[in-house]
N, C-alpha and C positions, 0 to 999 in steps of 0.2 A: 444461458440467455445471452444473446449478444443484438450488437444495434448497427448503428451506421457507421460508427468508429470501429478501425484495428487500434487493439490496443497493444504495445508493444513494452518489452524490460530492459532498461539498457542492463548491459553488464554492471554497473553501478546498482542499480537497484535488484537485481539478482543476487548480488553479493550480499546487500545487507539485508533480505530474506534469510539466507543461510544464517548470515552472523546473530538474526533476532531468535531463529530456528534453535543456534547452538545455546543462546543466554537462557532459552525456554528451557531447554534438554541440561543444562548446568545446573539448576534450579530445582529440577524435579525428583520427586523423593519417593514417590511412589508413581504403580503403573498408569495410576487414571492419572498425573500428572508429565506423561509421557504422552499419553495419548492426546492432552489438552495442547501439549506445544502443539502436532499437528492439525491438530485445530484449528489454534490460531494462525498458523500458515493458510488453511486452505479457505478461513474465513477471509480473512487477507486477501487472496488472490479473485475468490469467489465477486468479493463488493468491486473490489477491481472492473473485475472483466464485465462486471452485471452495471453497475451505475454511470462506470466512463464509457460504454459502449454506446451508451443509449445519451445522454446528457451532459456531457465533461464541462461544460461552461455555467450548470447552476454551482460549482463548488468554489466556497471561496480563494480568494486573487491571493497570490502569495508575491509580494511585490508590485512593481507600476506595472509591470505587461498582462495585459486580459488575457494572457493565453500561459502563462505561469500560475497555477494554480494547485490548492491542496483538497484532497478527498480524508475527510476525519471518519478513522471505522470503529467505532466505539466496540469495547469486547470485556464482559467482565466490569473490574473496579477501575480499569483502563481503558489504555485505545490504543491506536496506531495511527501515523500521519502518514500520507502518500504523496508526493511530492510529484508532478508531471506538469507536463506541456502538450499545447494545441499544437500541434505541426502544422497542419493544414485541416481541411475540409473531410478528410478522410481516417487523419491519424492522429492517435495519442502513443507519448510516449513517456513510458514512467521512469523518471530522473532517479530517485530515493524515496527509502522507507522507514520510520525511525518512531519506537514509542514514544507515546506521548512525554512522557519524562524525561526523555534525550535533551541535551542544550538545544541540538542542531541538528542536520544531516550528515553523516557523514561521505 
């Protein structure tokens, strides 16, 4: 699904993809808990590309700038935050990734 926005990852939020990737993969103890990290990754990228494509300004303000803002992807007994910016008329670009239980972004 995609919409009028390019959604784009800076190398910042590709890295903490891998890094949430490897805390999944640390964790897991069995296959179907293998299989669940990449899940969680692809549901991650999936809300990504599917809700900022189409919408990126209903999600709420992360700060004073209307174009700073966070997409909450609920998954399980958690979530993950996604942390981007309106660039312009055409592009989004995703800053950071970080579950919900993070202080921050890194």
């Amino acid at each position: 699904m995609t919409g009028d926005f390019e959604v784009r990852y800076t190398d910042a939020a590709r890295d903490d993809l891998l890094r949430l990737f490897d805390i999944l993969l640390e964790r897991a103890q069995t296959v179907e808990d293998f299989d669940a990290a990449q899940l969680a990754i692809d549901i991650i990228t999936t809300e990504v590309a599917s809700q900022l494509s189409r919408s990126p300004f209903i999600f709420r303000k992360a700060g004073e700038s209307p174009f700073l803002r966070e997409l909450i992807i609920p998954l399980r007994s958690a979530g993950y935050v996604v942390l981007y910016e309106i660039e312009d008329g055409a592009t989004i670009n995703i800053l950071a990734v970080r579950h919900q239980i993070e202080d921050d972004y890194h």
